[in-house]
N, C-alpha and C positions, 0 to 999 in steps of 0.2 A: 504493500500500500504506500502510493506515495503522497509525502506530509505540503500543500501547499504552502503552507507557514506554521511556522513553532520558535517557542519560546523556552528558554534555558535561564532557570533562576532569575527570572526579571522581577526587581524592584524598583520600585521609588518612594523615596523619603521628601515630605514637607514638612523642615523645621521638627526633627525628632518624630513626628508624625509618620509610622509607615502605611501608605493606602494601599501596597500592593506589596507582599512578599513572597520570595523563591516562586514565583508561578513555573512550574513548566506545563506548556500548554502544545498539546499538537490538535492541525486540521488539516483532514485530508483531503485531496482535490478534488473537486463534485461533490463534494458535499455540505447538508444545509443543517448548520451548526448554530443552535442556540444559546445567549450567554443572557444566565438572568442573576440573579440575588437581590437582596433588601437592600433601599436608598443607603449609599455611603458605603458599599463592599468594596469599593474599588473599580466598578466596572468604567467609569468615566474614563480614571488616570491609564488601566491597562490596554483601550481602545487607543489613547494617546498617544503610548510610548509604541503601538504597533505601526502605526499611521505618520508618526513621527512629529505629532505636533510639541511631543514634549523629550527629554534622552529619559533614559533609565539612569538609576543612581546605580544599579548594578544588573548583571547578567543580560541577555541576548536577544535579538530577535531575528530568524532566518526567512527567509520569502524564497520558495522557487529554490530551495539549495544553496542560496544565498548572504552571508551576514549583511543583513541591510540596519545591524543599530547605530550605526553614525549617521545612514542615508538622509539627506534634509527630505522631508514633507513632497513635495513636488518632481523630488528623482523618486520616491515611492509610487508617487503618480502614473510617471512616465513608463515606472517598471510592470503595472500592473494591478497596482491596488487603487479604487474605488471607495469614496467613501462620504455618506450622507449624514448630517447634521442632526440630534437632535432638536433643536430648533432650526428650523428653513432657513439656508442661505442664500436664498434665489435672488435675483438683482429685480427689485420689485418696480423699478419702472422701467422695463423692457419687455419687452415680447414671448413668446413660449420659446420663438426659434430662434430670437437674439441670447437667449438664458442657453441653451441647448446648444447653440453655435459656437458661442464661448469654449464650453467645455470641448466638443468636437475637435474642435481647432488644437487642442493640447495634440491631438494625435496625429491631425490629419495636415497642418499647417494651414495654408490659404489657399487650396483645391477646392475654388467654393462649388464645382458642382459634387464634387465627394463628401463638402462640408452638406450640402440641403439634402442630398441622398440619406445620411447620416440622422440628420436633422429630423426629418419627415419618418423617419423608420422606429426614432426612440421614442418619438411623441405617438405613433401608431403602437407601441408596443407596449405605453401605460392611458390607452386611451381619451389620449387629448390633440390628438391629431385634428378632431373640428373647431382648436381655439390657438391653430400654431399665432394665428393676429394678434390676441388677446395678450395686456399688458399681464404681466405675471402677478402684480398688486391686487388685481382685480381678482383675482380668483379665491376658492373658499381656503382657509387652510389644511384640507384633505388633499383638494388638486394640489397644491403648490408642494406637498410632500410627493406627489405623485409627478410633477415636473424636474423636481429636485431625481428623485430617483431614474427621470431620462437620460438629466444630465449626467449621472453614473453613465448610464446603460452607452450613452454617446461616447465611452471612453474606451468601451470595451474591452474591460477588467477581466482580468484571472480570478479576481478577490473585491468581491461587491462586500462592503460592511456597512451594515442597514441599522441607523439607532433608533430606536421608537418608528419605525417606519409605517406602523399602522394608527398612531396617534391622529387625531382626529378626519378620519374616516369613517366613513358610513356602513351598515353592513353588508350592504350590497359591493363597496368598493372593498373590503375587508376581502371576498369571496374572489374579487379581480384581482385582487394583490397578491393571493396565495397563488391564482393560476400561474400568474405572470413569476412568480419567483418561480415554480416548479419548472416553465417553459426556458427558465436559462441554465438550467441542467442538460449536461455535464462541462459545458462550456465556462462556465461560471459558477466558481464559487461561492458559497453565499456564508457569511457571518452576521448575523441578527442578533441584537439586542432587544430584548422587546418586551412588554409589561403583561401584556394582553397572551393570558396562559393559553386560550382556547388555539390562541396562534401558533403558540410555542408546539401543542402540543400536536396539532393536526398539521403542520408542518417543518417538524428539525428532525431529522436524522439522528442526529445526539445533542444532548446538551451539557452544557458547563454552568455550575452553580458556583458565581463567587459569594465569600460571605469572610469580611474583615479582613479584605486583601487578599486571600489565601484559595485557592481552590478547594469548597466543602465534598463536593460529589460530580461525576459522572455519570453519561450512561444513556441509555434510549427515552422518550419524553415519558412511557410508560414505568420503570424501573425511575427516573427523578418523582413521577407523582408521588410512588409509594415508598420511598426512601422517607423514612422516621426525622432525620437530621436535619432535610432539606424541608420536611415539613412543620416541625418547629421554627426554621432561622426565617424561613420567606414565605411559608404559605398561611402561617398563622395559625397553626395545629399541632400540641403537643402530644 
C-alpha cells in the first residue's frame, strides 16, 4: 500500500503549550480519510504544519515519498496538495470563473483557452456551472464552500484537504457533496475534517481521532463509532 502523505513524530509547541505531539500519521492514496476530535485537539495546528502554513517545532512531514517539512505553502501547492479553508477564502467581489481562474492559472499558466476548459469543468463538477457570471459575494454560504472547493478541484490535486467542507449546506447539497467527493476516486485523495458525523460516517474509509494533540484511535467509521475512548472524548458518551 502506498502512503500518499505521513507524518513522523510531528509536533508543535505554543509558548510551553503543546497542541500537537509525536503524531505519526499515515494516508494512503485513494483514499477518503476522516480526521475529527473535540474543539482544541489539535486538529487546526496539525492540518497546518501538513499544508505548511505553519513549520513543526519537531518531527516530519513526507508527501509523495517526499520530505516536504521545510516546503513553503505554495511549493506544496505546486507539488500537489489542495486545500480549503474553514472559513471561505473566495475573493468575494469576483466572479465564479474569475475565483476558479485564479486558482487554474497556478497550474496551467496563461493558456487561457486551457484556463476556461478548466474553469467550466470545476464549476460543472460542484454544480455551479449556471452562475460561472455570478459575483462570488453574492452567493449563499453553502455555494461559496462549494466554489471554494472548485477552486481545489481546478488545481488538480493528489491531496484534496477538505475543512468543514459541509458546513452550511443544505441536505440536499450535503447528498451532492458526498457524490462529488466519491466521483474523484482514485485520482484524488481526499482528507476531510468534518463535524457533521453522518458524513464522516457514510463516507471515510478510515478515520483518525485527534484528542489533546495526540492520536486517541483509528480504524473504519464503524469500529470509531463503537470505540469506548473515542466515545467518551468526542461523542459525548461515557
Amino acid at each position: 500500500m502506498t502512503m500518499i502523505l505521513s507524518t513522523r513524530g510531528l509536533s508543535r509547541d505554543f509558548g510551553g503549550l503543546q497542541a500537537v505531539r509525536e503524531v505519526d500519521f499515515e494516508l494512503p492514496t485513494g483514499e477518503i480519510r476522516a480526521l475529527i476530535g473535540p474543539n482544541g485537539a489539535g486538529k487546526t495546528t496539525f492540518v497546518s504544519m501538513l499544508i505548511g502554513r505553519i513549520p513543526p517545532s519537531s518531527g516530519s512531514v513526507h508527501f509523495c515519498g517526499q520530505d516536504i517539512s521545510a516546503l513553503a505553502a505554495h511549493k506544496r501547492v505546486a507539488a500537489g496538495i489542495a486545500y480549503t479553508f474553514q472559513i471561505t477564502s473566495v475573493f468575494s467581489r469576483l466572479s465564479l470563473t474569475e475565483n476558479v481562474a485564479l486558482a487554474a492559472r497556478r497550474r496551467l499558466g496563461h493558456d487561457k483557452a486551457a484556463v476556461q476548459a478548466e474553469v467550466l469543468a470545476a464549476l460543472t463538477r460542484v454544480g455551479l456551472a449556471d452562475r460561472i457570471d455570478q459575483i462570488a459575494g453574492d452567493l449563499s454560504y453553502g455555494h461559496q464552500r462549494l466554489l471554494e472547493i472548485a477552486m481545489g478541484l481546478a488545481q488538480q490535486p493528489r491531496l484534496l484537504i477538505l475543512d468543514e467542507p459541509t458546513q452550511g449546506l443544505a441536505e440536499n447539497e450535503i447528498a451532492q457533496f458526498k457524490d462529488l467527493i466519491r466521483s474523484l476516486l482514485p485520482e484524488t485523495t481526499i482528507l476531510l475534517i468534518e463535524h457533521n458525523m453522518s458524513v464522516v460516517m457514510e463516507l471515510a474509509d478510515q478515520v483518525t481521532v485527534l484528542n489533546f494533540g495526540q492520536i486517541l484511535a483509528e480504524g473504519t467509521p464503524a469500529e470509531i463509532h463503537q470505540n469506548a475512548d473515542v466515545q467518551a472524548a468526542y461523542l459525548g458518551t461515557g
